[in-house]
N, C-alpha and C positions, 0 to 999 in steps of 0.2 A: 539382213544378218545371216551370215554364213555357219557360224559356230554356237552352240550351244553354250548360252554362259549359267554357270552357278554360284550361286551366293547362299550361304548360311544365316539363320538367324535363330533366336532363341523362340519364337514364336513365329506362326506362318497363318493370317485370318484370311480365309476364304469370305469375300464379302462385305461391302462399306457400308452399307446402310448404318441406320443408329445402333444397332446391334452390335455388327462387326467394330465399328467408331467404338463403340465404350468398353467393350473386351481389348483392344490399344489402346486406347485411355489409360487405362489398368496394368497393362501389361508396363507402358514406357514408363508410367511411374512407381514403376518398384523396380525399375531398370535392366530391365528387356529388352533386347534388340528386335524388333518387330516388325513384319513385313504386313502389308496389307491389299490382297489383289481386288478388282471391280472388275466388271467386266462393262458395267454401263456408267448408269452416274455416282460418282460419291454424296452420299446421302440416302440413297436405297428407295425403296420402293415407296415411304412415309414422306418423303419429302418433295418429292416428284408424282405421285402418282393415288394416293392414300390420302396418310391424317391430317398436312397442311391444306391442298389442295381443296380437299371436301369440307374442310372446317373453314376456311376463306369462301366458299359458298356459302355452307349454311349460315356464315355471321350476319350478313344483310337477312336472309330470312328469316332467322329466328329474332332480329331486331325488331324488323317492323310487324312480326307477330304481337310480341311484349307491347311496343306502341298504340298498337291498334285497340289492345285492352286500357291505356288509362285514357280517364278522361281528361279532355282537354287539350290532349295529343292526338286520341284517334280520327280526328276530322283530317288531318293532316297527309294522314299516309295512309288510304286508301289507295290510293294510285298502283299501277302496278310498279314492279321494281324494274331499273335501266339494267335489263340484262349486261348489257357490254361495260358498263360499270362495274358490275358483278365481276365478267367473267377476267376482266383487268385488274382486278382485286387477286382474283387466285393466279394470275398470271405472276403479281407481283411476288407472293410466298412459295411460287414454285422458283423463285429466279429465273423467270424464264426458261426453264429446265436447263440452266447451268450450272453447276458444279464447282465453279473458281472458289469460290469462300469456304466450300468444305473442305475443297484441296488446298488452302491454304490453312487452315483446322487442322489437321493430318498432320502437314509441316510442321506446324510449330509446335506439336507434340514427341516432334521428331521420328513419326514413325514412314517408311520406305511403303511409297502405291505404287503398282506394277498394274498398269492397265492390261486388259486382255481376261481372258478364260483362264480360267487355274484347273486343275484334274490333278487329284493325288494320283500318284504312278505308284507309288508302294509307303510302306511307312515311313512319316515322317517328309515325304517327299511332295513336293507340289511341281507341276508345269506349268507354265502360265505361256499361251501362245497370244501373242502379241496383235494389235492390231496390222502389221505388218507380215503378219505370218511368221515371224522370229519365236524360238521359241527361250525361255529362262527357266532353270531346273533352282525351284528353293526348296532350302533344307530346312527340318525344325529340330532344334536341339531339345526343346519341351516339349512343344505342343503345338497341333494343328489345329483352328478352331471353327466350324464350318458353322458359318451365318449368313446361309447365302437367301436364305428369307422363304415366301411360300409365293404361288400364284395362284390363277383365276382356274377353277375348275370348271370345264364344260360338261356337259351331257351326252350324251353319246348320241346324239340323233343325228340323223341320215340329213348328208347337204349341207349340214351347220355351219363346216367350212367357207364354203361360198357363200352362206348368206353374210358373212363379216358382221358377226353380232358385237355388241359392246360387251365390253367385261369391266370392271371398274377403273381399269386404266382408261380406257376410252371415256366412261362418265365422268372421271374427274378432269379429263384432258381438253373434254369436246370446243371445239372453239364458236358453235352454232349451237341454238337452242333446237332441237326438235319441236314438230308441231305436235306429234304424237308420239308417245313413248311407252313401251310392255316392258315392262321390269317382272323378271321372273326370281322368284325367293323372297323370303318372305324376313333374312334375319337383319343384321346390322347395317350391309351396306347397301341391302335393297332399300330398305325402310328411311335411310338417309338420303338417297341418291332421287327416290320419289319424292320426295320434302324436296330436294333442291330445285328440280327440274319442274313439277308442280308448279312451284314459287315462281320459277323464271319465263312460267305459260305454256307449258308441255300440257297435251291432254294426258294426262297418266292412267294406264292401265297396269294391275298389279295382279299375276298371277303366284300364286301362293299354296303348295300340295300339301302342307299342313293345316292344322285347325285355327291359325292365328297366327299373326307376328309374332316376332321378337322367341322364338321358343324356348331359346335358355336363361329367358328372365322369367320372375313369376306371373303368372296368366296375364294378371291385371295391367301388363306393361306393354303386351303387344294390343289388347282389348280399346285401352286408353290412346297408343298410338294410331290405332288404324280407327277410331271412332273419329281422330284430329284429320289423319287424310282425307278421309271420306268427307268429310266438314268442308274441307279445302279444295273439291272437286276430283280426287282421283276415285277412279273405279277400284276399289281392292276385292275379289274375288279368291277367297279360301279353298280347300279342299280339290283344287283345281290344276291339272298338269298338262304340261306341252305336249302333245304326239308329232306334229312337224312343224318346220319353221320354211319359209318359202321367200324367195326377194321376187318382187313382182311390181313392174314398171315403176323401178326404183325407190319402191316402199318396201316393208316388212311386212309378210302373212302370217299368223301365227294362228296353229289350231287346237283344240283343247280336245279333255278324254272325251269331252259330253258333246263335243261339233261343231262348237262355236269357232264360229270365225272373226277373227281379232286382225283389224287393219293398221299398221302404223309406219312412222318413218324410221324409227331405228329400235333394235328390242336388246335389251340388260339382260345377261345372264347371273345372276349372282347367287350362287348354287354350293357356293360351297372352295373350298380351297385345297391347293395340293402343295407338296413341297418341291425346291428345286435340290432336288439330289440327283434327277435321271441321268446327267452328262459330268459328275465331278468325281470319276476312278472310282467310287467306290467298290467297286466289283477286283479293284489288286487287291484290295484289305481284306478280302470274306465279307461285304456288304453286300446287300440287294439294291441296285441305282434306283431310282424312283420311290424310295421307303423314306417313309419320317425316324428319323433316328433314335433309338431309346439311347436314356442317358441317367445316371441316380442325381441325386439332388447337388450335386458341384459339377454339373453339365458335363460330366466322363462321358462318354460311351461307350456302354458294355460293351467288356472283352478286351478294350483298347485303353491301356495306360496315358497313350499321348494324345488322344482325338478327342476334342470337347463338341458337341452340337447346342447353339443356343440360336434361343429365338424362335420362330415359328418352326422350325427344319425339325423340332421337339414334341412341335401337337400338345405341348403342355399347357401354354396360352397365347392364342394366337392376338394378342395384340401389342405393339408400339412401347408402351411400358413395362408391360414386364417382361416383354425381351432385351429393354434396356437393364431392368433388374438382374436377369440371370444374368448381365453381361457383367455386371459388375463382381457377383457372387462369383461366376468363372476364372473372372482377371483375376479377383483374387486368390483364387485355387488353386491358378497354373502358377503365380508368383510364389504361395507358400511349399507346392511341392518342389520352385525347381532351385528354390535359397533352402529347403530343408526345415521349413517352420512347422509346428505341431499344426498342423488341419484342424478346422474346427468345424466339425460337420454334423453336431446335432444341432436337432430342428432348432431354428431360428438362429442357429451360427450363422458366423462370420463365412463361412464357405458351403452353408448348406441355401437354396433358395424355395426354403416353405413357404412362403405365401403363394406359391404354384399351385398347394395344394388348398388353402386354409381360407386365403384372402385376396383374390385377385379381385380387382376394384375396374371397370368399364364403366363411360357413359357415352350413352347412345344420342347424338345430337338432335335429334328431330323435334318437332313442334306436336306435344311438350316431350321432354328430356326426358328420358329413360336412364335411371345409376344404380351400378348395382355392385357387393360386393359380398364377397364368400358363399354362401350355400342357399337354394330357394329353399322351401319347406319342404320340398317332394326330395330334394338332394340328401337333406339333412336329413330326412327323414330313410332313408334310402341308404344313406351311411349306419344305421344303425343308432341315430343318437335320439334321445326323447327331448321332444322341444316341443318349443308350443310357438305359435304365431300369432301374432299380435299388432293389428293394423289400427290406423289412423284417415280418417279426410284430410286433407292437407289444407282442403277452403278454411277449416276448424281454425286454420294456428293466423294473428292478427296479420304476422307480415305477407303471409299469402295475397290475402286480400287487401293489401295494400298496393302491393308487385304488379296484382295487375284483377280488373274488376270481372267478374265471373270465373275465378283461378278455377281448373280445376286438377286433382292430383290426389296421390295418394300414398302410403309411409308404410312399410311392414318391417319388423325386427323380427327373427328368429331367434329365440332365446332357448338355450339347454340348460334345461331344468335339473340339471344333475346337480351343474354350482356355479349357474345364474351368470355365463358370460354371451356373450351375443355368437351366434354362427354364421349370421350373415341380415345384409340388410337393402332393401329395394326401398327407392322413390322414383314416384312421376309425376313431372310436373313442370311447370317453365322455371326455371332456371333451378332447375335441383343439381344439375353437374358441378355447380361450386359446392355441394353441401357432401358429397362423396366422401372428401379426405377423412370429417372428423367421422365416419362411419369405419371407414378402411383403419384408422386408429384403433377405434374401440374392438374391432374383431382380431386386428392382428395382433392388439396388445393384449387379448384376452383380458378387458378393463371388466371387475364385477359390475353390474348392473349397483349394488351398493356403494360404489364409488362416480357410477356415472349420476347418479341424483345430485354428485356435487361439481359436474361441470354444466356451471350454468349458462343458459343461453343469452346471448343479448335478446333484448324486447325491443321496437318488435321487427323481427328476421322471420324468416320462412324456418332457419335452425331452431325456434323455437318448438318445432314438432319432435326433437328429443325429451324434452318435457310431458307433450303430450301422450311421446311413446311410451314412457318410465309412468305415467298417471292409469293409462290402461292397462299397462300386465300390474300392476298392484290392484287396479280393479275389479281384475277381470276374477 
């Protein structure tokens, strides 16, 4: 391509992942011209590299965990699991890392992919440099909306480079089990990635600089996790951090503050996450490249009338759904400012996305399941609000111990005692991530605890521990 071509539209989405997809979603249907650039696959970094991938592992694992508790089954599958069964399972929900079916998704939404690198050039402007080196100048008549997701944060240590560590693209991609594996970090994708590779016959070693797993759920979540690892043969060692990492005679060296020397075949970094804004112009607008974006609650970003940032690029909530949430809350924003509709952006409007703040709902796959949603009791308590905390056994409630024999797990509500509506609420246990939603309901409906005593549970379910939970703050 000799010429620089340009094309207008009313929307310009830096980014195809599910983010970017449901911000177009939005936009076509309220009849927006909409352009959408990738620079890799359509699907983004969830469907290729993240929540399918790793959840098509952990499925056989956390199956034949559940199995091995009932009786009558568990004779059965002690066996170890067919890794390359496994890993043709996740082969099969990555597509093979192609892309056809989303790009045909895109299509029939009618919105315009322009493969290649996008860089706003000034306002309202994108470039997109083509696989070809060709470059296309789009223009946005609304809105520009940068979803272009986050990455793997490294550490800064000396060498790292050439040792070619994993980062979770690599763990969910690896097409060979390691025989030895150091997973370093101690929160979601560590503690996931160790359950998978554990299960598949990895000797695991889990180095962890904090006091515990799982640190932004309550204590009890990373406590109960890492008691199931340890169960399961990984080594997890706490309070513990890398000082160098070394490749030697095509293994992994890795050494600690305290000297120890850690042998393996491949080592995880999972440290933490950054955003991809280093290389997308934000430096013609007054932005700082490599900065997570602020933005108020209809994903604006300060100062800028036409530039929305949603999804991880936000630091608001770094996960899959509710970067799909603000996607939608966005498309709806860009659509109502650019037809002229009244905004509706008080909390829990149509164009505001409070549960960013209030109710964001996570569950942690591992063996048992970590769910959590809105505030632990240190948050809440840290917010300024008076509550009390109010736990449960979860072996207590019948369907547990039905689910599977020696269940074990455990149930907290935080309730603000001001006017008795829930602030948030944590389970662990094997299969508590189905039980999330009606939790994520009652917090972000702000349901009275007086009205939750009349939704009753089926008997008998593991959900019967709402019951249980409603009998202890009345007793307590």
């Amino acid at each position: 391509m000799t010429e620089t071509e340009t094309n207008a539209y009313d929307v310009v989405v830096l980014g195809a992942g599910p983010v970017g997809e449901n911000v177009a979603d939005r936009t076509r249907a309220a009849g927006l011209t909409t352009a959408v650039v990738e620079s890799e696959l359509v699907g983004g970094e969830c469907s290729y590299w993240a929540c399918m991938p790793s959840k098509a592992l952990l499925r056989p694992v956390i199956a034949r965990a559940d199995a091995r508790r009932v009786p009558g089954l568990s004779q059965s599958v002690q066996g170890p699991l067919d890794a390359s069964a496994v890993l043709a399972h996740r082969d099969y929900y990555t597509s093979d890392w192609k892309d056809d079916g989303q790009v045909g998704w895109l299509d029939s939404i009618g919105a315009d992919l322009y493969r290649g690198h996008g860089r706003l050039t000034g306002p309202r402007t994108v470039t997109v440099t083509g696989p070809d080196g060709g470059e296309r100048v789009l223009t946005a008549r609304h809105a520009v909306a940068v979803c272009t997701g986050s990455r793997a944060a490294l550490p800064g240590l000396p060498g790292l480079d050439e040792v070619r560590p994993w980062t979770s693209r690599e763990a969910t991609s690896a097409k060979n089990v390691p025989g030895r594996l150091i997973v370093v970090g101690g929160g979601v994708v560590a503690t996931e990635m160790a359950t998978v590779w554990q299960a598949l016959g990895s000797k695991v070693t889990m180095l962890v600089r904090g006091k515990g797993l799982l640190p932004r759920m309550e204590p009890f979540a990373g406590e109960l996790v890492a008691e199931a690892l340890t169960e399961a043969g990984a080594d997890v060692r706490t309070g513990t951090s890398v000082e160098s990492v070394t490749r030697e005679n095509g293994g992994v060296v890795a050494v600690t503050d305290n000297g120890d020397r850690i042998e393996a075949d491949e080592i995880l970094f999972a440290t933490g996450r950054a955003p991809r804004t280093d290389d997308l112009g934000l430096e013609t607008i007054g932005l700082e490249p490599g900065t997570w974006l602020d933005v108020d609650d209809s994903l604006r970003v300060t100062g800028h009338d036409w530039l929305y940032a949603v999804g991880d690029v936000n630091q608001r909530a770094l996960l899959t759904h509710q970067g799909k949430y603000q996607a939608r809350v966005a498309g709806a924003a860009i659509a109502a400012r650019a037809t002229g509709e009244t905004l509706l952006a008080q909390p829990w409007g149509a164009h505001a996305a409070t549960a960013d703040h209030a109710a964001v709902p996570q569950v942690v796959f591992t063996d048992p399941e970590a769910a959590a949603v809105g505030l632990s009791l240190a948050e809440a308590e840290q917010a300024g609000h008076r509550v009390k905390a109010v736990d449960v056994d979860l072996s207590t409630v019948a369907g547990a111990g039905l689910y599977a024999d020696g269940y074990k797990g455990r149930a907290r509500m935080v309730v603000d005692l001001e006017n008795e509506i829930l602030r948030g609420v944590t389970l662990v246990g094997p299969g508590v991530g189905e039980l999330i939603h009606s939790a994520t309901i009652a917090v972000a409906g702000q349901v009275p605890i007086s009205r939750l005593w009349h939704a009753v549970p089926s008997y008998p379910t593991i959900s019967e521990v709402w019951l249980r939970l409603l009998e202890a703050y009345r007793d307590a």
